[in-house]
C-alpha beads as a LAMMPS data file, in Angstrom:
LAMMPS data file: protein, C-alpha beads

217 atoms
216 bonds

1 atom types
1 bond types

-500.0 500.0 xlo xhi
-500.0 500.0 ylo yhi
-500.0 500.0 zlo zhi

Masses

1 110.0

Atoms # bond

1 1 1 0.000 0.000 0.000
2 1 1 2.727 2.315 0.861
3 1 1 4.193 1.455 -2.566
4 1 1 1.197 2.427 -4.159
5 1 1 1.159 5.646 -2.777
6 1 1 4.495 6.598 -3.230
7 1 1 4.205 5.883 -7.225
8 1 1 0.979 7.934 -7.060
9 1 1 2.693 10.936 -5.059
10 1 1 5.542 10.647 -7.712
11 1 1 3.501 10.643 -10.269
12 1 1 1.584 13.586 -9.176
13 1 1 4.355 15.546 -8.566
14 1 1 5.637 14.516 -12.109
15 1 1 2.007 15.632 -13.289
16 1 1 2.195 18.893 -11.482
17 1 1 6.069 20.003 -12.503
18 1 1 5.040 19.231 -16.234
19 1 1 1.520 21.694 -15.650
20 1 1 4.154 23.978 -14.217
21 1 1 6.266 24.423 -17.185
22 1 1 3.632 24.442 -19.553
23 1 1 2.539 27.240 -17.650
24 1 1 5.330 29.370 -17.033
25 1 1 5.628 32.300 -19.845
26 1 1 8.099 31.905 -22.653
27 1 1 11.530 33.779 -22.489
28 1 1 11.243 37.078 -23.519
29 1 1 13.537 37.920 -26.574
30 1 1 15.213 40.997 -26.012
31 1 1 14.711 43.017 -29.655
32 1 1 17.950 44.366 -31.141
33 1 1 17.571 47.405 -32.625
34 1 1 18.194 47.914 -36.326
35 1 1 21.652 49.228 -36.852
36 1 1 20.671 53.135 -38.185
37 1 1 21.887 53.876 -41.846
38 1 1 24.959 55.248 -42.516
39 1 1 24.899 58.695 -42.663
40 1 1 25.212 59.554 -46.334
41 1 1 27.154 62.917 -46.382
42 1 1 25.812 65.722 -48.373
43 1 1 27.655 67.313 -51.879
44 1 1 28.752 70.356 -51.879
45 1 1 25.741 73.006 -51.256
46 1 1 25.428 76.590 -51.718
47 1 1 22.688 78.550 -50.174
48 1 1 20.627 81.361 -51.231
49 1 1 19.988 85.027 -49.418
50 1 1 17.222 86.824 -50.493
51 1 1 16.721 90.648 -49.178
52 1 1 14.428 93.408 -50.324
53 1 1 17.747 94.827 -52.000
54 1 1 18.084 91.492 -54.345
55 1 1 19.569 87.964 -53.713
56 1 1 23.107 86.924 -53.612
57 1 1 24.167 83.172 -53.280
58 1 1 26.830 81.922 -50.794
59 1 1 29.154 78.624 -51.659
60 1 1 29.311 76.856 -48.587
61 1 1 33.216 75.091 -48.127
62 1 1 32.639 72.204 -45.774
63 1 1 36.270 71.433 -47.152
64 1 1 37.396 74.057 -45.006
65 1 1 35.120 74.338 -42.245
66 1 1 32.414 71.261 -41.847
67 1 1 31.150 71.731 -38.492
68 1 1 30.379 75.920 -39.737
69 1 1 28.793 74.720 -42.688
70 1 1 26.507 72.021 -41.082
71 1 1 25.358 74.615 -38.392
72 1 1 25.006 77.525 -40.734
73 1 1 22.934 74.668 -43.174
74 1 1 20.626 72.952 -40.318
75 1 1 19.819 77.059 -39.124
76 1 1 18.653 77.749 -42.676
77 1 1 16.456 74.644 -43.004
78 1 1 14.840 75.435 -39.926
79 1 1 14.022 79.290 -40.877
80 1 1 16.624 80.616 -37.974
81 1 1 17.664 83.317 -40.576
82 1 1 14.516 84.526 -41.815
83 1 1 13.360 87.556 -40.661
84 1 1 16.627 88.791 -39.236
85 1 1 18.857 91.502 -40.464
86 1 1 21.928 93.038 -41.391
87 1 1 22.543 94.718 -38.819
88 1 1 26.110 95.920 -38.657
89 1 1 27.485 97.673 -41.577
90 1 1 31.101 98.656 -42.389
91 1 1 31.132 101.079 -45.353
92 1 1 33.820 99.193 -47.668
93 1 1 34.278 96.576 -45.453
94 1 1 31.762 94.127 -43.959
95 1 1 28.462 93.834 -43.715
96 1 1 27.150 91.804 -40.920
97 1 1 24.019 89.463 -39.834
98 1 1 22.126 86.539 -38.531
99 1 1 21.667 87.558 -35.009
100 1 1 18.169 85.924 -34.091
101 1 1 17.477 88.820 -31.731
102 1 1 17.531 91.258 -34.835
103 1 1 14.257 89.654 -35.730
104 1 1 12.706 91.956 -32.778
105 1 1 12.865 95.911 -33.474
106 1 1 11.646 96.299 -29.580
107 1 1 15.733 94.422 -28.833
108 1 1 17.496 97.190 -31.307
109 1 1 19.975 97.431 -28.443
110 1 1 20.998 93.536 -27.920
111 1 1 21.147 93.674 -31.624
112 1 1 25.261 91.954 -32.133
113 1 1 24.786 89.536 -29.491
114 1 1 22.863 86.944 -29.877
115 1 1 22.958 83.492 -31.003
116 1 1 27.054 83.428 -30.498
117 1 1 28.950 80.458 -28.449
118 1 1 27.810 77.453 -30.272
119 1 1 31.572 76.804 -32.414
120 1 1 34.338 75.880 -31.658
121 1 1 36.834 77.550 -34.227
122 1 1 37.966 75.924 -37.767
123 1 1 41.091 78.606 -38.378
124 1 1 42.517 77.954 -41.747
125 1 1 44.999 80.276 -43.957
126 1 1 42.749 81.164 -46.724
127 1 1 42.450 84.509 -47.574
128 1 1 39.602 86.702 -46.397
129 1 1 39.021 88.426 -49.904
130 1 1 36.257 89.929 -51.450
131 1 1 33.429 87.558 -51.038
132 1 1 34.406 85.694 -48.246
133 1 1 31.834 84.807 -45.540
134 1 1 33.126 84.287 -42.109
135 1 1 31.755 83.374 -38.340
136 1 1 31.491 86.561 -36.071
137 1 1 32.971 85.736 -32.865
138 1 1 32.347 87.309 -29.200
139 1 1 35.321 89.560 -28.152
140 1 1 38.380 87.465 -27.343
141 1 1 36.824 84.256 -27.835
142 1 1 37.889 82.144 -30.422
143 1 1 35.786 78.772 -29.981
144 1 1 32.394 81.425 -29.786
145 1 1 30.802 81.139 -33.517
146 1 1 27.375 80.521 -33.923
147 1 1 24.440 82.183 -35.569
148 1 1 25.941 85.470 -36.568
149 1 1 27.936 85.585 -40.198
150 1 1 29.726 88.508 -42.057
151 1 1 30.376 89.057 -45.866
152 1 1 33.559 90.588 -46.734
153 1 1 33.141 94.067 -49.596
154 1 1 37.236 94.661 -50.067
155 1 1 39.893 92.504 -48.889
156 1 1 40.629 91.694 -45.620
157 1 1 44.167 90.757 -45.094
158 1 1 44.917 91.268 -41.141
159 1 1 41.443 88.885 -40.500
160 1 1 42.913 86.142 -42.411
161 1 1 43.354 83.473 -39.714
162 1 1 41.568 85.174 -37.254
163 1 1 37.914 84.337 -38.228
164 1 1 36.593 81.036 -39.672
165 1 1 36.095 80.969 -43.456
166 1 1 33.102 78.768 -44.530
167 1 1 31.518 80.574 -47.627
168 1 1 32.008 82.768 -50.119
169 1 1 29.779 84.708 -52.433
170 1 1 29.588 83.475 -56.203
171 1 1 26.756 85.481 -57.117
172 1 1 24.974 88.876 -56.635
173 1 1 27.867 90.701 -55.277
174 1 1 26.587 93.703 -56.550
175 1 1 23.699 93.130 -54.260
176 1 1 26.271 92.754 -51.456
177 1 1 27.701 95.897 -52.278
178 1 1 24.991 97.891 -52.283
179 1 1 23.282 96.793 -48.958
180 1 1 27.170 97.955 -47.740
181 1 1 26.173 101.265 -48.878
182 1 1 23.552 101.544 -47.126
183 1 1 23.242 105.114 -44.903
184 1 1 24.527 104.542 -41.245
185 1 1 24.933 106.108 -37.947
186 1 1 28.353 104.740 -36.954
187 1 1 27.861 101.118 -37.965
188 1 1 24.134 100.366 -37.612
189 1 1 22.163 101.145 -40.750
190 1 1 19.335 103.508 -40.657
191 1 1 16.745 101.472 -41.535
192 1 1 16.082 97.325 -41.743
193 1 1 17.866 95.167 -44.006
194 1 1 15.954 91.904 -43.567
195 1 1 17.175 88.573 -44.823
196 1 1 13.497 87.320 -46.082
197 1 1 14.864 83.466 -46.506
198 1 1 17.744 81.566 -46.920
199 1 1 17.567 78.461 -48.804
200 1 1 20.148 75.631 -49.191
201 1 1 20.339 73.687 -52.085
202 1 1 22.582 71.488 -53.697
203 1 1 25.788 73.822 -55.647
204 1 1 25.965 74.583 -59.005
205 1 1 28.969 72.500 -60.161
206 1 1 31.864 74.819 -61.026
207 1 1 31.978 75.815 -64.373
208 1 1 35.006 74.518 -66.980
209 1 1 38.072 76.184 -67.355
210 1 1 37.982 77.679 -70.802
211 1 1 40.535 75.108 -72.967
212 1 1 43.679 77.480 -73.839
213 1 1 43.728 78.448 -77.909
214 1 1 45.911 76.131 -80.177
215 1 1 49.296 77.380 -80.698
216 1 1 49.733 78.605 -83.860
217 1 1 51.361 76.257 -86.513

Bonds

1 1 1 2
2 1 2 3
3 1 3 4
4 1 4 5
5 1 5 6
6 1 6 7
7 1 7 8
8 1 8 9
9 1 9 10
10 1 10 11
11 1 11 12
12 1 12 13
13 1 13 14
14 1 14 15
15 1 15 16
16 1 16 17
17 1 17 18
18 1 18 19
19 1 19 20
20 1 20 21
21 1 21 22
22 1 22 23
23 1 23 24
24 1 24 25
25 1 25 26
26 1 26 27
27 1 27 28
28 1 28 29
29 1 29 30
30 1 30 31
31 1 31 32
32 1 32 33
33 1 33 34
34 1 34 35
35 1 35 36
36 1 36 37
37 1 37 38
38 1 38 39
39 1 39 40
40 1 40 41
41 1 41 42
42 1 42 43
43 1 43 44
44 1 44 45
45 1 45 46
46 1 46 47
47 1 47 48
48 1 48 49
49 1 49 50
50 1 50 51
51 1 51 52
52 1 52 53
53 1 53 54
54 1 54 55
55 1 55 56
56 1 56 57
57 1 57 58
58 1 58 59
59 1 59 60
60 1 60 61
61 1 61 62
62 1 62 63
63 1 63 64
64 1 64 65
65 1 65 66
66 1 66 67
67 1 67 68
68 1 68 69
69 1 69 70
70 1 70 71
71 1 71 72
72 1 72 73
73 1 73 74
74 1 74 75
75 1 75 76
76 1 76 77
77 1 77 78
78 1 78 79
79 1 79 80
80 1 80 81
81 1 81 82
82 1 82 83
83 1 83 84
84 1 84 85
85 1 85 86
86 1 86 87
87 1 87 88
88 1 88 89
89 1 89 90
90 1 90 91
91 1 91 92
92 1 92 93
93 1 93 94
94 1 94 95
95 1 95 96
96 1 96 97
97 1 97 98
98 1 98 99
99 1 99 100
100 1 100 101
101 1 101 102
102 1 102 103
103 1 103 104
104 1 104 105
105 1 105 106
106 1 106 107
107 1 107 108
108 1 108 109
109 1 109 110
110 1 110 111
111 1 111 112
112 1 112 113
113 1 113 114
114 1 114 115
115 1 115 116
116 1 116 117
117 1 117 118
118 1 118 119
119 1 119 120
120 1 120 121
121 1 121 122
122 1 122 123
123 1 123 124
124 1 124 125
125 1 125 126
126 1 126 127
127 1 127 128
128 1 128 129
129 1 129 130
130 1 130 131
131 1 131 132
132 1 132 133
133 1 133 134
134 1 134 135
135 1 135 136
136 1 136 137
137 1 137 138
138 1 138 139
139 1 139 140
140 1 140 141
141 1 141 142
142 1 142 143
143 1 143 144
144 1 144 145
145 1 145 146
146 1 146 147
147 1 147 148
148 1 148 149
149 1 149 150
150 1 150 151
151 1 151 152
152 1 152 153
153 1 153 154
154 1 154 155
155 1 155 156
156 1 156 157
157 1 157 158
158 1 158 159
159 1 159 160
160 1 160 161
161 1 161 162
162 1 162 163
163 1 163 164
164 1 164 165
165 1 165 166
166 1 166 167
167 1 167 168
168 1 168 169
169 1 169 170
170 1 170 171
171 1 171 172
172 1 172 173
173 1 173 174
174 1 174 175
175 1 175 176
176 1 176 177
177 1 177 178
178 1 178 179
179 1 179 180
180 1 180 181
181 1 181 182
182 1 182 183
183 1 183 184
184 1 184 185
185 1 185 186
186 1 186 187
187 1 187 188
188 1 188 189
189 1 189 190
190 1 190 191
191 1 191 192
192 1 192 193
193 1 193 194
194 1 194 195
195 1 195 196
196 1 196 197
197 1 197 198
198 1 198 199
199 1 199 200
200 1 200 201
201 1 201 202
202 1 202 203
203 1 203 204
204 1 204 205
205 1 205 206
206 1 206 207
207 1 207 208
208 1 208 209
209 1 209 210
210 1 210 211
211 1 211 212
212 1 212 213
213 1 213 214
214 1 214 215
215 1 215 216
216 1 216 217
């Protein structure tokens, strides 16, 4: 008899480990997560700067200065320059904008310093020339580009170095050149010069060197 019962408690307990593992959940799978893309990187691009005055279209050189080029690029896309101004004018010299503050007329007097501190600096030895468009920088801070952005009107030699190169204009200087004549009272202009957009696109590729004439025979 106590045979008999100790098959039937085995058995039960058999009967009762196997209900046990059909019930118990199955292992959860941990999910791994699709490896992202590759980041395809961009060809060259060029944005365009329109203005009540006209339109003039910047190269952007990623070759020199990447990390300018992406911020200045992702700012545009997003609309950070529309609706600001040129608000610092050098006769003959620069003209200067893209401070997001210059969108308000009511903040005329933090006009210069605003959306600054976000760069580190990319230096390089090309020239500041005629054209050139380069990071405005707080006052003895090098690693303080951001938002802000200046086009050159005559050659710059003693900034070469000293700012961080990462555009220059290949179109619609003349547009350029007259929103640095504008009338001013020291450096401010005397009345709004507002960037309406600035679109990024893909560059025009450069044109062709001309082939040289045949020599004479």
């Amino acid at each position: 008899m106590k045979r008999v019962f100790a098959v039937a408690l085995l058995v039960g307990l058999a009967a009762e480990a196997a209900l046990a593992v059909q019930a118990a959940p199955p292992p959860v799978r941990k999910r791994v997560p699709a490896s992202a893309a590759p980041a395809v990187p961009e060809g060259p691009l060029e944005a365009v700067v329109e203005t009540a005055e006209g339109s003039f279209t910047i190269r952007l050189l990623a070759d020199v200065a990447p990390r300018h080029v992406a911020h200045f690029a992702k700012t545009a896309r997003a609309g950070g320059f529309d609706g600001t101004t040129f608000h610092r004018i050098v006769p003959r010299g620069i003209i200067q904008g893209g401070d997001p503050l210059s969108k308000d007329p009511a903040k005329k007097a933090l006009y210069g310093t605003g959306g600054l501190g976000l760069l580190k600096a990319e230096f390089s030895a090309r020239p500041m020339a005629r054209g050139s468009v380069a990071a405005v920088l707080q006052p003895n801070r090098p690693d303080s580009g951001g938002n802000q952005f200046f086009v050159v009107l005559s050659d710059q030699p003693s900034l070469t170095g000293k700012f961080t190169i990462f555009g220059e204009v290949t179109s619609g200087m003349d547009v350029v050149d007259h929103i640095g004549e504008t009338p001013v009272d020291g450096d401010k202009p005397q009345k709004r010069i507002v960037l309406q957009k600035v679109t990024i696109r893909p560059a025009a590729p450069s044109p062709s060197p001309s082939p040289s004439p045949s020599p004479a025979a």
